[in-house]
ROKE-678848 format. One line per field, with one value per residue (C-alpha): x, y, z. Coordinates in nm, 4 decimals. Layout:
<recs>
u c(X ...) .
v c(Y ...) .
w c(Z ...) .
</recs>
This chain:
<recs>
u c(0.0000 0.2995 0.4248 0.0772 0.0159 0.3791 0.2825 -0.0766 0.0921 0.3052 0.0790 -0.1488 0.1730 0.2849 -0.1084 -0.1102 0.1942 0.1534 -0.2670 -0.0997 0.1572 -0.0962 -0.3477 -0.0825 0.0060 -0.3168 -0.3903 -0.0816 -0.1701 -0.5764 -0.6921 -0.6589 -1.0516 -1.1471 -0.8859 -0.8749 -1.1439 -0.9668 -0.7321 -0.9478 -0.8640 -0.5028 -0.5661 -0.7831 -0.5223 -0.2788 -0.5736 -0.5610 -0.1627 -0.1991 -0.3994 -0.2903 0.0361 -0.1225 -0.2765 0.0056 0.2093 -0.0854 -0.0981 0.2696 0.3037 -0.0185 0.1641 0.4794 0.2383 0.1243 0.4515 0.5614 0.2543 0.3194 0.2004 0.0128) .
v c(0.0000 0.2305 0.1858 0.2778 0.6044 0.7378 0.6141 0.7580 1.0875 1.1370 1.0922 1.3366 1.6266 1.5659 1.5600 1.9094 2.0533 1.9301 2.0336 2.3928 2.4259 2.3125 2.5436 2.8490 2.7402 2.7730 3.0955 3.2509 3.0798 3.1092 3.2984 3.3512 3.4057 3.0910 2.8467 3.0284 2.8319 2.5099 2.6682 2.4618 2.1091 2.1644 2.3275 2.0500 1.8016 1.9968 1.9781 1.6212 1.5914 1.8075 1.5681 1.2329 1.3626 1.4749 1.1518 0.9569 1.1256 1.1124 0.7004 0.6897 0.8493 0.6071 0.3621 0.4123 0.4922 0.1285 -0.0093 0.1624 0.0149 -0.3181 -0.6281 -0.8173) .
w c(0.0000 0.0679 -0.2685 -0.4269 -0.2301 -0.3622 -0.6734 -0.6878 -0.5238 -0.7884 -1.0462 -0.9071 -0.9051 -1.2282 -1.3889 -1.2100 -1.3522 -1.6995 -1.7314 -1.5227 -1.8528 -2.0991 -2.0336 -2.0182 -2.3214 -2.5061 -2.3231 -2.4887 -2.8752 -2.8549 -2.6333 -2.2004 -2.2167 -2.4292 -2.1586 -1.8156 -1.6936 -1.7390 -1.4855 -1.2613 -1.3294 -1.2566 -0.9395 -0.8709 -0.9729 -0.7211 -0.4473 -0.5164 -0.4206 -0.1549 -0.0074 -0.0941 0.0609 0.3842 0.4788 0.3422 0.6257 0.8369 0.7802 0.8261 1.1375 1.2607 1.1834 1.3521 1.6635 1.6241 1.6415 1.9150 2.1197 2.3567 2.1730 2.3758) .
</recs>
C-alpha cells in the first residue's frame, strides 16, 4: 500500500503541472478568455496531491504509533 500512495501521489503532481503548462500554453496561442477556466482542473489536480500527501504522512506516522505500542 505504501508503494501505491507514492505512486498515486506522484501521479497526481505531475497531472497538475503538466494540465498547469498546458493550459498556459493555449492561453498565450488562442486565447486567455477561451482556456482560463480550465485553470481549474489543474488546481484540482494539485488539491488532489496536496492531499494524498497529507494523509500519506498522516498514515505513516499512525503507523509508527502502532509499532511503538506493547504487543500483547
Amino acid at each position: 500500500m505504501k508503494a501505491y500512495n507514492k505512486f498515486m501521489e506522484r501521479f497526481w503532481l505531475i497531472i497538475a503541472i503538466l494540465v498547469i503548462i498546458l493550459v498556459t500554453y493555449k492561453c498565450f496561442t488562442d486565447s486567455f478568455s477561451r482556456w482560463a477556466f480550465y485553470y481549474i482542473f489543474g488546481l484540482l489536480a494539485l488539491f488532489t496531491w496536496f492531499i494524498r500527501r497529507y494523509m500519506r504522512q498522516r498514515m505513516e506516522k499512525h503507523n509508527e504509533y502502532l509499532d511503538s505500542l506493547p504487543k500483547k
